[in-house]
N, C-alpha and C positions, 0 to 999 in steps of 0.2 A: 792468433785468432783472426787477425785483419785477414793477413795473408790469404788464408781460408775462404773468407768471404771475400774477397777479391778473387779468387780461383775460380769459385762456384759462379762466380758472377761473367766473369772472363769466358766460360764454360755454357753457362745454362740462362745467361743474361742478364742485363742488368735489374736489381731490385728480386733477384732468385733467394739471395741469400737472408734479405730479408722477410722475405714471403716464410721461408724454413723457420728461420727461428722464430717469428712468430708463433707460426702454429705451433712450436714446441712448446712456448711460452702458453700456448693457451691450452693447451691439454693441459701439461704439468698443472698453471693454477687451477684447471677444472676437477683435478685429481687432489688437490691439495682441499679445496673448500669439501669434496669429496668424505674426506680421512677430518677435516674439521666438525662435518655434521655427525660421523658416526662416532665421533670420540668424545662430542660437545667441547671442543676445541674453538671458542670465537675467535680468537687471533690466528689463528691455523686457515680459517674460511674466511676471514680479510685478507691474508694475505695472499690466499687464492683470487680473492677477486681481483686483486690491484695485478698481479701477474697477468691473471686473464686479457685485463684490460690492456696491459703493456703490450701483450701479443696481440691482439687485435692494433692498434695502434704499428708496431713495428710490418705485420704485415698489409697493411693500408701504407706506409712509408713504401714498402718495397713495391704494391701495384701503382704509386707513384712513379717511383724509379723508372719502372718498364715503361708505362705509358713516356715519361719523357726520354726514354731512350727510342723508343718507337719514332713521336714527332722529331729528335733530331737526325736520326736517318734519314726521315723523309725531307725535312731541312738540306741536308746534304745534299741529297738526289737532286732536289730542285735546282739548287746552288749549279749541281754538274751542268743538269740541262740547260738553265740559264746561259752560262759561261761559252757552252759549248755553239747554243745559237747564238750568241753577239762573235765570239770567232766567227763562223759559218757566216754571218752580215759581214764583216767588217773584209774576207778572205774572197767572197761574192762583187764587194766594190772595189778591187784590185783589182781582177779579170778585166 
C-alpha cells in the first residue's frame, strides 16, 4: 500500500494520496452511520462517525502535504536564483 501512495503522489503530488483516502474514508463512514440509523445499529453509526472524522483529518494531512510541497519548490527556486546572482557578482568582480 505504501508503494501505492507513493506512486499516486510521485504522479499527481504530494499529499494526493492522502486527500483519496480520505474522502473514501469519509464517504464510507457517511454510508456506514447511513446503514446504522436504518438498522438502529448505534455502534454501526459511531463507527461511522469516527471513520468520518479520520477521513477528514487524513485529508487535511494531505492539503498539508501539498501546501508544503508547494512552499519547498518555491524554497528551491529561490535557493537557484539566490545562488545563481552571488555567481553572476562574484564572476562580474573578475572582469
Amino acid at each position: 500500500m505504501a508503494d501505492i501512495k507513493k506512486a499516486v503522489d510521485n504522479v499527481a503530488g504530494a499529499g494526493t494520496s492522502d486527500k483519496i483516502e480520505g474522502k473514501i474514508d469519509e464517504w464510507t463512514g457517511k454510508a456506514k452511520q447511513a446503514v446504522g440509523d436504518l438498522t438502529d445499529d448505534d455502534k454501526l453509526h459511531a463507527e461511522g462517525e469516527a471513520q468520518e472524522a479520520e477521513g477528514k483529518l487524513s485529508h487535511a494531512i494531505g492539503e498539508i502535504k501539498e501546501v508544503a510541497g508547494l512552499v519547498a519548490g518555491v524554497a528551491v527556486e529561490s535557493a537557484h536564483i539566490v545562488a545563481d546572482k552571488v555567481k553572476h557578482a562574484i564572476h562580474k568582480d573578475d572582469k
